[in-house]
Every structure is written in C-alpha cells, then in structure tokens.
C-alpha positions in Angstrom: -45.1 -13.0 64.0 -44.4 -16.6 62.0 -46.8 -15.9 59.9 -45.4 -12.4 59.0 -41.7 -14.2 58.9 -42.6 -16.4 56.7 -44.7 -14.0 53.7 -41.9 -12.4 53.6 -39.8 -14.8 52.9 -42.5 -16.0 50.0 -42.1 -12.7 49.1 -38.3 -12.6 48.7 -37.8 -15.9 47.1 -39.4 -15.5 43.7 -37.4 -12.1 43.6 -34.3 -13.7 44.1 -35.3 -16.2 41.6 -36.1 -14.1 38.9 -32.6 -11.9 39.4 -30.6 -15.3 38.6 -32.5 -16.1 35.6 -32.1 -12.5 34.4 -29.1 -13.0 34.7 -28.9 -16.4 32.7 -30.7 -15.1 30.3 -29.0 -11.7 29.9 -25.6 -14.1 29.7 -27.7 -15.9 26.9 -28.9 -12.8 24.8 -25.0 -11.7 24.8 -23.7 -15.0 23.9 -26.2 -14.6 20.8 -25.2 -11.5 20.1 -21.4 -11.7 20.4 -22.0 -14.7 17.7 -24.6 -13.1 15.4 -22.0 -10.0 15.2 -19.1 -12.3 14.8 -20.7 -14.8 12.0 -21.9 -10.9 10.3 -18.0 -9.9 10.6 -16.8 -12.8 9.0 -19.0 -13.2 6.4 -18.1 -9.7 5.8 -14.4 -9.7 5.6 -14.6 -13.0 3.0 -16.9 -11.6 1.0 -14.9 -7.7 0.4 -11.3 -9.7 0.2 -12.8 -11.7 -2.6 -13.4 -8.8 -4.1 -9.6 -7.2 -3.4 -8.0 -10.4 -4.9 -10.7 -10.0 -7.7 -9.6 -6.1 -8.6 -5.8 -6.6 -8.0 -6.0 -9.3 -10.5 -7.7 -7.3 -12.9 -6.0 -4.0 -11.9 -2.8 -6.2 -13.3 -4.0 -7.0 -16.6 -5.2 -3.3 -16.8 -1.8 -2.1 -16.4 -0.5 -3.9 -18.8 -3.0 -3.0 -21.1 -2.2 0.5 -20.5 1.0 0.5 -21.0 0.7 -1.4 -24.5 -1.5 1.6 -25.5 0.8 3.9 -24.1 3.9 2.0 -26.1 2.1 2.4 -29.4 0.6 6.1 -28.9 4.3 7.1 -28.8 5.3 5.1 -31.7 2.6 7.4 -33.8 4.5 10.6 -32.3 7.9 8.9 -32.9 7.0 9.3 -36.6 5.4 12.2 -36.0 1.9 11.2 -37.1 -1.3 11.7 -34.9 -2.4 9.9 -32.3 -5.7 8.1 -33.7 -8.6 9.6 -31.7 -10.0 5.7 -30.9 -6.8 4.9 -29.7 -6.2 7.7 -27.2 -9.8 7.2 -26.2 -9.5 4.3 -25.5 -6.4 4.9 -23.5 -8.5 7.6 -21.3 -10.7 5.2 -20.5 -8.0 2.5 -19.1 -6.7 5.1 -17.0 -10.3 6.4 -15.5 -11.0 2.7 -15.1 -7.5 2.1 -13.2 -8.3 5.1 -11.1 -11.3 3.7 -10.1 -10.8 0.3 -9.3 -7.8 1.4 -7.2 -10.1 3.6 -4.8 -13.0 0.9 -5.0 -10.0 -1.8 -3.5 -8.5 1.1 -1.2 -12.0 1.4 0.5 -12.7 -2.3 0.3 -8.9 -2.6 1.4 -10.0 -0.2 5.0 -13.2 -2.0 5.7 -11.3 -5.2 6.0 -9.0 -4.4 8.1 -11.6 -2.1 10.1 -13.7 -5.5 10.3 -10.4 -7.5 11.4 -9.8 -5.0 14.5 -13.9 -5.1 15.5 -13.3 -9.2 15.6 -10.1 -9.1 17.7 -12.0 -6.6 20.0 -15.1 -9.1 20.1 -12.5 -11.8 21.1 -11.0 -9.6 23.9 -14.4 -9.2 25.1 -15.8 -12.6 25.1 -12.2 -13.7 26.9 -13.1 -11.0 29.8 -16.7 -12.8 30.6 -15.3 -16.0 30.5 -12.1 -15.5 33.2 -9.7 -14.6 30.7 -10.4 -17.5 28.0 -11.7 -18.4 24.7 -14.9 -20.5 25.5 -15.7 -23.9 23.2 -18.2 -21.8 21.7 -16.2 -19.3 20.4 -14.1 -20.2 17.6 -12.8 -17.9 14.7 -12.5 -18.6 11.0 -8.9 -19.9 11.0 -8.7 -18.6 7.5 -9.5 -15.1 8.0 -5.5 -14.5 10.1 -4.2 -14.8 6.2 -6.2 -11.2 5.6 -4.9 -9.7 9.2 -2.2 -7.3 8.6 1.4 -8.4 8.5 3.0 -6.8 12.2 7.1 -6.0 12.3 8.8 -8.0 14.8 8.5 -6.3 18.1 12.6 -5.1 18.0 11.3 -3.3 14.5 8.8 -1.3 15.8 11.1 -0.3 18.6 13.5 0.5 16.1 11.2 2.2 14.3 10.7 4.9 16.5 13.8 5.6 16.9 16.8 6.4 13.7 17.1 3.3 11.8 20.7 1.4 11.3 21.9 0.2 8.0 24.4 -2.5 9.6 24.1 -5.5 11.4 20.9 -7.2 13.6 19.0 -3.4 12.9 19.6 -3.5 9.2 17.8 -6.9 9.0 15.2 -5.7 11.3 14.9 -2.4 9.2 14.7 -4.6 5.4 12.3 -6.1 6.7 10.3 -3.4 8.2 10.7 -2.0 5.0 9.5 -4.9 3.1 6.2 -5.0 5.0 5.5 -1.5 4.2 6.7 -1.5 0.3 4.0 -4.8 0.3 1.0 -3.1 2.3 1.0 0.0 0.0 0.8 -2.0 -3.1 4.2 -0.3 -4.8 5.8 -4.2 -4.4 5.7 -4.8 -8.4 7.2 -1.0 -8.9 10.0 -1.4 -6.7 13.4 -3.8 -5.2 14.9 -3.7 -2.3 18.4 -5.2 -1.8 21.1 -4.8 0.5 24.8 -3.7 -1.4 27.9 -3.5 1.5 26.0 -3.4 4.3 23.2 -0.4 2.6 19.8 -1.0 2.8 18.6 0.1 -1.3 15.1 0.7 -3.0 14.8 0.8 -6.5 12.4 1.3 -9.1 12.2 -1.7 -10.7 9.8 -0.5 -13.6 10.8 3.0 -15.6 9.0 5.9 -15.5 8.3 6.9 -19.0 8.3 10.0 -20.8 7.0 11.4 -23.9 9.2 12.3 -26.8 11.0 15.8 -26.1 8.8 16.0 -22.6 9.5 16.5 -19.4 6.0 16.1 -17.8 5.3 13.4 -16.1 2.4 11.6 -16.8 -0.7 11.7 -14.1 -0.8 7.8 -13.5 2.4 8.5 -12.1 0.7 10.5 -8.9 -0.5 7.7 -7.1 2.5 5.5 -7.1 4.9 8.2 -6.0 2.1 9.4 -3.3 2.6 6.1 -1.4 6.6 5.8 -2.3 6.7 9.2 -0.6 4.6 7.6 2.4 6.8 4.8 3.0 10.2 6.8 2.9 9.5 10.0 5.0 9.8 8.7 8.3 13.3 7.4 7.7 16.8 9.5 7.4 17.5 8.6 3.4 19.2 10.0 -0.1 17.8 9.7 -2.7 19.1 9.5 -6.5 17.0 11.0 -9.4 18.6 9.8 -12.6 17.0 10.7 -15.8 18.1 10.1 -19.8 16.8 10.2 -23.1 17.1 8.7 -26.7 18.6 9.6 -29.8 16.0 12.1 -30.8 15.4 15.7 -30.5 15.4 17.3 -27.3 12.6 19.0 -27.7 12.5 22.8 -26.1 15.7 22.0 -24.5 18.8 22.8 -25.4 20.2 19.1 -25.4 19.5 15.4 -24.3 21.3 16.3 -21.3 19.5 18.7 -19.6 15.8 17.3 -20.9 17.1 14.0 -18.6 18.0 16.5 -15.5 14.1 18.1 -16.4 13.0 14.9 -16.2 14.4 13.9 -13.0 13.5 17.3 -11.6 9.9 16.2 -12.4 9.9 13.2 -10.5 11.6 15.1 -7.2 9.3 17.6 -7.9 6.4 15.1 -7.5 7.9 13.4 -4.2 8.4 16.7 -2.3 4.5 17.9 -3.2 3.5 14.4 -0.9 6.1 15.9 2.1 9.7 14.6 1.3 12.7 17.2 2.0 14.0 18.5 -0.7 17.6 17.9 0.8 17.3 14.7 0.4 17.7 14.5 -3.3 20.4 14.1 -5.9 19.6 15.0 -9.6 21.8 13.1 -12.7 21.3 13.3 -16.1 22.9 10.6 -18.6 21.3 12.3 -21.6 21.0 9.4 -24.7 24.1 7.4 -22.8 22.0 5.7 -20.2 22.8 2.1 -20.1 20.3 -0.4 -21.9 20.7 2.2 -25.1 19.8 0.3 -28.4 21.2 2.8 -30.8 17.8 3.8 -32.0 17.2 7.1 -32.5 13.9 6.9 -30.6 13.2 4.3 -28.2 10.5 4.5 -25.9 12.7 2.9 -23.5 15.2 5.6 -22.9 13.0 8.2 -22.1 12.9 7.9 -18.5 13.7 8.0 -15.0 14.9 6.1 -12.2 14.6 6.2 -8.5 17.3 5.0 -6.0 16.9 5.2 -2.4 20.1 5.2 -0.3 19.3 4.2 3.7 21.6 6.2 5.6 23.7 4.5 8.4 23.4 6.2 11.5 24.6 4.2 14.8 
C-alpha cells in the first residue's frame, strides 16, 4: 500500500514541477514578446514621423514655390500674352507633386498614430500582468508622448458634445478645442482664430486667388476647404463669403461686383459639396473697393476671396 502511495506521489511531483516552469517560461516568452513588439513599435513611429517633419517641411517650400509660378502665370494673362508652355508645366508638376506628398504624409500621418494607440494598449496590458503597474522592465521612449495626439481638456469634450458657448469659461474651452482641431488638420498656416466681444472668429489668413475675369476656383483649393469644412460642421456657425476684384475687366460678367459675389458663391459652393448647410452662409461682394486696393488696374491681389467664421452664442 506504501509502496503504491508513494509512486504515485513520484508520479505527481515532476508533473507539478513541469506546470510551474511552464508557467515561468510562458511568463518569460510574453515578457519577450511584449518587448520585441514594443522596441518594433517604436522604432516604427520615429522612423515614419521623421519622415512627416521631412515632407511638411518640404510641402512648405513647395507651396511657396507654387504660388510664385502661379503669381507670374497671371502676370502673362494680365498683359494678355500666353502662358509659356515650360512655365505652366512646370506649374502642373508642383501641384501633382504637392498632391502627392500630402497623401504620402496623410498615410504616414494614420500609421503613427495607429502605432501610438497599439503601444498604449501594450502598456495597459503589461500593467494587467503585473497587479496594475508598470514593471522596471518596461519603460517607454519618453520622446515618443511629443508625436501622441494633443487631447481637449476633459470639460471640452463634454462641451463638445453638447452646443458650444461663445462667452465665458465655455468660450475658452471651445478656442481651444478649436485650436487643437484647426492644428491636427494641418489648415493652421491658412487660417486665425481670435476672439472680438466675446465671439469666437476664424479667418482665412491667406487669400484665395482667382484668375483674371474667373470665377473658378482653382483645384488646390479642394483639399484645404475639405478639412475647413471638417472642422466647422459639428458646430452651430455663420459664415461670411466676401469676394472682390481689381480694376480690370469683369470678364463674362456684367461688372466687378457681381464677378466678386461669383466668386464667393464658388468658395460656398465648394464648402457645401464636403456637408456644410447652406444656411449657414452669407455672400458680399466689394467688387474693385476691397480694402488693401493699390489702384492698379490688375493686381493679382484683389482677385479673391475671404472666409469669416462667426461662432454663434448659444447658452
């Protein structure tokens, strides 16, 4: 009977034995891999927001680039000459290259951030194994919380879901909620926001150009009011269209006057196709008697429209 007791026992032992370092070792292999994924994450994220900073750099100097080319295409129509083939070439070619650096940083833009959520996950995960903390083992790149996306205060976000105020603590909380959005979709350097008797305003800080007698607006235009668009719908606003011209001839229209009310139709026009209500518009023309004028008969400058957003006090 002893002898049977005790094989057994032999028996159990080494099967107890193995479970626990099974279990050490699984604990081990997880370890391992929760760092391998983490190092592979971080190396990652530092390597595609190099790349970001890289094109946003270079996306500036494009712009500008552009818009010298556009500046002196329109100085050959001014005096009603061609437009050099090389030089509207080489204009096409800015723009395609624009266009496709701005999707290449968009994409680069989402695997960041994707990248960003997969590490916080990680942490939350490695916190759970080890009774609710961050073991010695486990530290994350300090540097990488500069990439992490900006988060509203906790009171915006709950003001967010509800009507935002214009007035007071919520018009603080809604400039900067507004702030945060206007610098995540990229539209910082197009736009200002200030606050004028207790209104919350956006306005386009950089004109939006026109050809000579046009209307049209120009396709580089597309993407800039796509995410203007974005960041304005969920909020109750009005918006002012204002749009002028120069000196010259109006083109197919019957005067200065009502090619500036074209072109501001053009640019409401382009905010309702990305979902904004048509209500919430105002058109104005000032014709050639915009402020700024310079008494040329053409200038550029004048040919244009501006965008002001009114945030509507509600509360």
């Amino acid at each position: 009977m002893y002898r049977k007791l005790l094989t057994g026992v032999l028996l159990i032992f080494p099967l107890l034995f193995c479970g626990v370092c099974g279990a050490e070792m699984s604990g081990v292999t997880a370890r391992r891999l929760a760092v391998t994924e983490k190092k592979n994450l971080e190396a990652n994220i530092a390597t595609y927001q190099a790349r970001v900073d890289e094109l946003a750099f270079d996306l500036q100097k494009l712009e500008r680039e552009r818009e010298w080319l556009h500046m002196r295409s329109m100085r050959y129509s001014d005096r009603g000459e061609p437009v050099p083939f090389s030089m509207k070439k080489t204009e096409e070619t800015t723009r395609a290259r624009i266009v496709r650096w701005e999707m290449e940083k968009d994409r680069l833009e989402e695997y960041v951030q994707s990248h960003l959520k997969r590490l916080s996950e990680l942490s939350e995960e490695v916190k759970k194994g080890n009774n609710g903390k961050l073991p010695a083992w486990w530290r994350p790149d300090p540097f990488l919380k500069r990439y992490a996306p900006e988060e509203p205060p906790e009171k915006v976000k709950k003001e967010a879901a509800s009507k935002p105020v214009a007035s007071g603590t919520g018009a603080k909380g809604l400039k900067k909620e507004i702030a945060y959005k206007v610098r995540t979709t990229g539209i910082d350097q197009w736009v200002e926001l200030s606050e004028e008797d207790g209104v919350l305003k956006l306005e386009t800080r950089l004109p939006i150009l026109f050809g000579p007698g046009k209307s049209s607006l120009s396709k580089e235009y597309g993407r800039f009011f796509k995410k203007l668009a974005g960041v304005l719908k969920p909020y109750p606003v009005k918006v002012e269209v204002e749009g002028s011209a120069d000196r010259s001839r109006a083109g197919k229209s019957s005067s200065n006057f009502t090619l500036g009310a074209k072109r501001a139709d053009s640019v409401v026009r382009a905010m309702v196709k990305y979902g904004m209500n048509p209500s919430a518009f105002t058109i104005r023309s000032k014709g050639e008697f915009s402020e700024g004028r310079t008494g040329k008969k053409k200038d550029p400058m004048m040919r244009r429209a501006r965008v002001t957003v009114y945030f509507s006090k509600t509360g």
